[in-house]
C-alpha positions as CSV (number, residue, x, y, z in Angstrom):
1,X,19.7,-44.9,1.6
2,X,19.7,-41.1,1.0
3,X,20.7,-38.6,3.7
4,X,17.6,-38.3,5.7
5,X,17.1,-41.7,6.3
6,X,21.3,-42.4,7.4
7,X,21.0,-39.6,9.5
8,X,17.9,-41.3,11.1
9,X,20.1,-44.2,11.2
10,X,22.9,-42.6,13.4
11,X,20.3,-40.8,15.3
12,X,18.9,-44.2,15.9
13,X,21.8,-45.8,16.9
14,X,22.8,-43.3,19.4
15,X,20.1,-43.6,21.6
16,X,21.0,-47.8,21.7
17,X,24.6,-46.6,22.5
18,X,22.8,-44.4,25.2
19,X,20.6,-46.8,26.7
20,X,23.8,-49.6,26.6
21,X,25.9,-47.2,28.3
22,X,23.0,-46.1,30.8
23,X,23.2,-49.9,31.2
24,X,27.1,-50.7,31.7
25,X,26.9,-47.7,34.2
26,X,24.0,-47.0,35.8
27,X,25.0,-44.4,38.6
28,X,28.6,-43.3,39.4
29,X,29.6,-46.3,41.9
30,X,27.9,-49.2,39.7
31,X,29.7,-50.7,36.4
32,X,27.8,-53.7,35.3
33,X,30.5,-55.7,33.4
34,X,27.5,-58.1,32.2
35,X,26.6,-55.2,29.9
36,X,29.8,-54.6,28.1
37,X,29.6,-56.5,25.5
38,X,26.1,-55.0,24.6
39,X,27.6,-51.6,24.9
40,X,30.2,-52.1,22.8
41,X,28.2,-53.6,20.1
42,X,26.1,-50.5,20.6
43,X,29.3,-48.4,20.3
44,X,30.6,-50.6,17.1
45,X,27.5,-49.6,15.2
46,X,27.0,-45.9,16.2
47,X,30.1,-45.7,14.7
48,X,29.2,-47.6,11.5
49,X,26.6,-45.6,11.1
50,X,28.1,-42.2,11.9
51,X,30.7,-44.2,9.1
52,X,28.0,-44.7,6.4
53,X,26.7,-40.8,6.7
54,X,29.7,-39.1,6.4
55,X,30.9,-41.4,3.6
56,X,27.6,-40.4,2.0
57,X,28.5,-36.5,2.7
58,X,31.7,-36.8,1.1
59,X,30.5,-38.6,-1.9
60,X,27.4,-36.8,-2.4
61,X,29.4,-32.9,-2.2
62,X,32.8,-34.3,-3.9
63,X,35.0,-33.2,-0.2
64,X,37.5,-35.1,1.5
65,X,36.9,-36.3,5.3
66,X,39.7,-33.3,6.1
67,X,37.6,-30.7,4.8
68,X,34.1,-32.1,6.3
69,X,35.9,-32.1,9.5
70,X,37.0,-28.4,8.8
71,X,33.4,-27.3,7.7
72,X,31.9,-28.6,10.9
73,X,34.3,-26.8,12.9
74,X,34.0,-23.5,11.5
């Protein structure tokens, strides 16, 4: 995968983590515990994915997850 395409990825999975979440709680006084384990599935592979992409970043530009973290918060 190059960087386009794992940034798709994340993007992708972050609207399934949105929808899951939407799901699990779909107004402030409603939890639907049936949904959690969908959610958290959802949440496991935003993750990977956000995971995969900034291993990719660090490879690909030769910096260590410290300084990624410090360039995106400059």
């Amino acid at each position: 995968m190059d960087g386009e395409d794992l940034v798709a990825a994340v993007r992708r999975a972050a609207r399934v983590h949105a929808d899951s979440w939407e799901a699990l709680v779909p107004d402030r006084f409603t939890i639907d515990l049936t949904r959690e384990a969908e959610e958290e599935a959802a949440f496991a592979e935003m993750a990977a994915a956000k995971r995969r992409l900034r291993d990719h970043i660090c490879d690909t530009y030769g910096v260590s997850i410290r300084e990624l973290a410090n360039l995106a918060m400059v």
